[in-house]
C-alpha positions in Angstrom: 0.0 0.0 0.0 1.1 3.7 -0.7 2.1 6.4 1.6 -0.5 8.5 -0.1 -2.9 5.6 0.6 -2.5 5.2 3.8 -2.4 8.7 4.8 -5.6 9.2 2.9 -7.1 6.4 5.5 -5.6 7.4 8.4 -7.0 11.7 7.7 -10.3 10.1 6.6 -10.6 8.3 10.1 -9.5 11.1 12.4 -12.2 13.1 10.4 -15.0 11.0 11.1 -14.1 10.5 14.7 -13.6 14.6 15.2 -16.8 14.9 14.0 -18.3 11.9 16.2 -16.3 13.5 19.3 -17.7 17.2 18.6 -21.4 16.0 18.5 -20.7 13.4 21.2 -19.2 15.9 24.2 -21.7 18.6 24.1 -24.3 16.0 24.0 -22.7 15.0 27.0 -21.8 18.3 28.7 -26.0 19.3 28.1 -26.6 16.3 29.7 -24.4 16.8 32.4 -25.7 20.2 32.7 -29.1 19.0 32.3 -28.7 16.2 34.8 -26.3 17.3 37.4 -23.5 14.9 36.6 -20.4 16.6 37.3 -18.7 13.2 36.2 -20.6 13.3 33.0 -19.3 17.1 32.8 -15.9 15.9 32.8 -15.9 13.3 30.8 -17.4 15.5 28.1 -13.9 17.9 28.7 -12.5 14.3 28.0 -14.4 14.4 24.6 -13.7 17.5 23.3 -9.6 16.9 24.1 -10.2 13.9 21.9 -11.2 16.2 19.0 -7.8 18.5 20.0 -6.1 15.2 20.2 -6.9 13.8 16.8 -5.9 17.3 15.1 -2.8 16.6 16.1 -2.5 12.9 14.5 -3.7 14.3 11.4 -0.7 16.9 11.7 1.5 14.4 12.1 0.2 11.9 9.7 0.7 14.3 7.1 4.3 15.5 8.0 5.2 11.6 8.9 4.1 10.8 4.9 6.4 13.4 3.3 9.5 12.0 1.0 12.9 12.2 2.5 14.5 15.2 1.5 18.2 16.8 1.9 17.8 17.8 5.6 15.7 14.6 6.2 17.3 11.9 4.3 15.7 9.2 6.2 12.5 10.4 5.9 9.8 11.8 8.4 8.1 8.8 10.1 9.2 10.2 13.2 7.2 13.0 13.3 4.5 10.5 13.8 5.9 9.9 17.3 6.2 13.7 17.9 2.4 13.6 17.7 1.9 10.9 19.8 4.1 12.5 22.3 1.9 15.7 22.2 -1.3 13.8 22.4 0.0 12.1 25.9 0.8 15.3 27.1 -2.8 16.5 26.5 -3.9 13.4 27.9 -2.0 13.5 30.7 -3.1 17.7 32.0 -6.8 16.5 30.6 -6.4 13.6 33.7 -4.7 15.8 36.3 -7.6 18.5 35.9 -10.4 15.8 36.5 -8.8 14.4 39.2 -8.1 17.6 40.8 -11.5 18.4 40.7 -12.7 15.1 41.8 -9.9 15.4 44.9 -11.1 19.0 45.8 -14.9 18.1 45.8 -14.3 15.4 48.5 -11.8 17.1 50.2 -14.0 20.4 50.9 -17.1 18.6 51.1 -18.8 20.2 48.0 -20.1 16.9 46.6 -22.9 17.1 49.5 -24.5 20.0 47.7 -24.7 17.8 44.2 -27.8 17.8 43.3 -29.4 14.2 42.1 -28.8 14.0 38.4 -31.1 13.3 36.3 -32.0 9.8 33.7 -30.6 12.0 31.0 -26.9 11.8 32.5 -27.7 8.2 32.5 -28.9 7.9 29.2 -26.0 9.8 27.7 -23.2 8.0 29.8 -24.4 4.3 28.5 -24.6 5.9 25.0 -21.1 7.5 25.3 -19.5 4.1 26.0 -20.9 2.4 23.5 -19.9 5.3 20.6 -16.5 5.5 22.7 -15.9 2.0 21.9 -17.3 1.4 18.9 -14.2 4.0 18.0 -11.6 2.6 19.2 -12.3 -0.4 17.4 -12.7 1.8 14.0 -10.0 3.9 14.7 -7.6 1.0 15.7 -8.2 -1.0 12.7 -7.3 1.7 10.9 -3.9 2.3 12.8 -3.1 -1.5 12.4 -4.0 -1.5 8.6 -1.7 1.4 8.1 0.5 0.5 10.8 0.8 4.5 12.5 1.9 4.7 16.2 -0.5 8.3 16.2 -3.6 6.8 15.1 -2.7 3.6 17.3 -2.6 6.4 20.1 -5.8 8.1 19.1 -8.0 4.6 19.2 -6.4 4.2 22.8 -7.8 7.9 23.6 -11.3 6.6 22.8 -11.0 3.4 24.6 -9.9 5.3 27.7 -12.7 8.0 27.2 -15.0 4.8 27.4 -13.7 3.7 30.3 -14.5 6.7 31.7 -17.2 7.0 30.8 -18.2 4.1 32.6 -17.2 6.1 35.8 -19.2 8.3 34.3 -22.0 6.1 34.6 -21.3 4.9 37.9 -21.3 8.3 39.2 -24.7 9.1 37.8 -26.0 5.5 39.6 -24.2 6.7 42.5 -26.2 10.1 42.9 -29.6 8.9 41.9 -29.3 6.3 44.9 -28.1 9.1 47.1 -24.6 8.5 47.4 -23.3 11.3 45.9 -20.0 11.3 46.7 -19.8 8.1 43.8 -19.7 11.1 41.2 -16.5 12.6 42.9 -14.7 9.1 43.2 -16.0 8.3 39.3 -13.8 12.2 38.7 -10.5 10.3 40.1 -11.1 7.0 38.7 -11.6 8.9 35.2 -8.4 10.6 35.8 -6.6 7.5 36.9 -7.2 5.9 33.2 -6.3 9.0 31.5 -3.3 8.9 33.5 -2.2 5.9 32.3 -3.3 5.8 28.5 -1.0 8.4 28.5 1.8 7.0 30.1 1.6 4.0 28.0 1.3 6.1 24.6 4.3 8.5 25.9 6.2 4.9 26.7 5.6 3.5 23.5 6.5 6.7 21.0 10.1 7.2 23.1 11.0 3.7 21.9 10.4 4.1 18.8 12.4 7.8 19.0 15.1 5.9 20.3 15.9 3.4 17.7 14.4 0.2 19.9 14.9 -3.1 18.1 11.7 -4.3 16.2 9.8 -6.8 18.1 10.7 -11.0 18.5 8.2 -12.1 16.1 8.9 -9.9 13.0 13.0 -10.3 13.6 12.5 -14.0 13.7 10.3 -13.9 10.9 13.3 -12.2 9.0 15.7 -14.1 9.8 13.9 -17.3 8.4 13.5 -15.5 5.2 17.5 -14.6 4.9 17.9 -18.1 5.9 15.6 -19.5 2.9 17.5 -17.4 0.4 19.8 -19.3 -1.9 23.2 -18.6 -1.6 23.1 -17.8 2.2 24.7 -20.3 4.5 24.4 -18.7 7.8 23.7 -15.2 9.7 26.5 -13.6 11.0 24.6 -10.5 12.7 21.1 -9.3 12.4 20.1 -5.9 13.8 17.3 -4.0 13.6 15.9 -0.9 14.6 12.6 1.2 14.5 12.6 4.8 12.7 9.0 6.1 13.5 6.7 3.3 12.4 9.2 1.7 9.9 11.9 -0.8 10.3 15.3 -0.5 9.8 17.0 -3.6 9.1 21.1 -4.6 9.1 21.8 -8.1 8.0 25.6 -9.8 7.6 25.1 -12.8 5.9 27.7 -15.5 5.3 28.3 -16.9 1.6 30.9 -19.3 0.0 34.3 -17.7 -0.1 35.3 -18.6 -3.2 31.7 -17.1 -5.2 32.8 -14.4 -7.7 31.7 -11.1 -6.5 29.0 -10.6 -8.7 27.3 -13.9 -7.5 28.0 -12.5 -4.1 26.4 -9.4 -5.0 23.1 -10.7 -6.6 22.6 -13.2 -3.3 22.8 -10.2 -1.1 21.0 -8.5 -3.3 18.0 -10.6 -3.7 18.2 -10.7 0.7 17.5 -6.8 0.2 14.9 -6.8 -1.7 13.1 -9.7 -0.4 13.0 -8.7 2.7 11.4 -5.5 1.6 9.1 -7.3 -0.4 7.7 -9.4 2.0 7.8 -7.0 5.2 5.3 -4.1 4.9 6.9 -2.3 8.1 10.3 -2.5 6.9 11.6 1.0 4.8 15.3 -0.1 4.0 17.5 -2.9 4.9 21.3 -3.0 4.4 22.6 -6.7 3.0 27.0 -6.9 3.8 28.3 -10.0 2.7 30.8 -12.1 4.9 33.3 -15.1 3.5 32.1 -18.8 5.2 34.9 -19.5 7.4 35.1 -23.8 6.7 37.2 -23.8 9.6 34.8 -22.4 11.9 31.9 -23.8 10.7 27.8 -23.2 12.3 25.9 -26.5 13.1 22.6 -25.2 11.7 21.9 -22.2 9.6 22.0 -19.7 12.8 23.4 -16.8 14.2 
């Protein structure tokens, strides 16, 4: 699939779902209003960051998709992380704020004077989680069929505004029963899984900034194919690292000594382009070619 394909999916996505967050939080913030939810009123804050949030993937998307160019000869993918980066910042003060709040309320006492909400703020937080969710699963899809760390990001933002919005709801069941102080606790249970969606998106875009290896499967996956190519009689080194969403891969690769260097040349060369042939994720691999030492020789076909 094209760049230009993919980012066309992945803008198309985040537009739907900034449209689906702008109607769905101030459905939720009239509700809240309407229904004296204060935990309804903050999870449709939540919302409307999402909306914020998703502007900033599209940013990215776009900047990530450019060609490499003389100052960027390597491309842009990592721009991608950048975004993701931002977003977990904005997830992160979205989460401190409702937790504050929540913290304060109990602290001073000011959830006694809630007043009972309302079936609205009931109705809206069992509708939010099942929109919320019903997201993540479109917008995750998406991220997997495109394979962008941002948009993987954004489908965690929905599925932690569903989670809380089921504080949300809990909250609302809390005050119509006459425990009020439920809609305080749902605030810091809210902020809790903000908190740590965007720890785990922060986590997850500084290793790929920081040229972590590629994950078990995929590198073992490679390193059956080099081993499969004719000509190749054992790994010498395989390393790998990630550049944004894409793969880097290095490969030393251990021929007969006594090949001519052409022959030498077109093994390595048809590792190089297999591997980028049958590996979606990777952008570029480097093939060097090593002399079989006879005297030193591998049991099996491994590093």
């Amino acid at each position: 699939m094209q760049n230009n394909n993919l980012q066309k999916i992945a803008i198309r996505v985040s537009l739907i779902t900034i449209i689906i967050n702008a109607v769905l939080s101030i459905f939720k913030l009239l509700a809240g209003i309407l229904g004296n939810s204060y935990a309804l009123i903050s999870d449709a804050v939540h919302s409307a960051s999402d909306v914020f949030s998703t502007i900033i993937v599209i940013i990215g998307v776009k900047i990530s998709a450019k060609k490499a160019d003389k100052n960027h000869p390597f491309g842009h993918e990592r721009f991608e992380c950048v975004a993701a980066i931002l977003l977990a910042a904005v997830l992160f003060a979205t989460g401190v704020g409702i937790g504050y709040s929540g913290i304060s309320n109990i602290v001073t006492g000011e959830y006694k004077n809630f007043a009972v909400p309302g079936i609205i703020a009931l109705v809206a937080a069992a509708l939010s989680i099942v929109v919320k969710e019903a997201m993540f699963w479109y917008t995750y899809a998406a991220a997997k069929k495109v394979n962008s760390s941002a948009l993987k990001a954004d489908a965690w933002h929905h599925r932690s505004d569903s989670l809380s919005s089921i504080g949300s709801l809990v909250g609302v069941i809390g005050g119509l029963c006459g425990v009020k102080i439920l809609d305080s606790i749902a605030c810091i249970v809210i902020c809790l899984f903000i908190l740590k969606a965007a720890i785990d998106i922060f986590i997850d875009a500084i290793k790929k900034m920081t040229d972590e290896a590629c994950d078990d499967k995929t590198e073992n996956e490679i390193k059956e194919f080099i081993l499969s190519c004719e000509g190749v009689i054992k790994i010498d080194k395989l390393m790998t690292r990630m550049f944004g969403n894409k793969i880097y891969v290095i490969a030393e690769i251990a021929c007969d000594r006594n090949l001519p260097l052409y022959d030498a040349h077109e093994i390595a060369e048809s590792v190089h382009c297999g591997i980028e042939q049958n590996f979606a994720a990777v952008k570029h691999v480097t093939v060097h070619v090593n002399p079989y030492d006879e005297d030193n020789p591998s049991p099996d076909k491994q590093i």
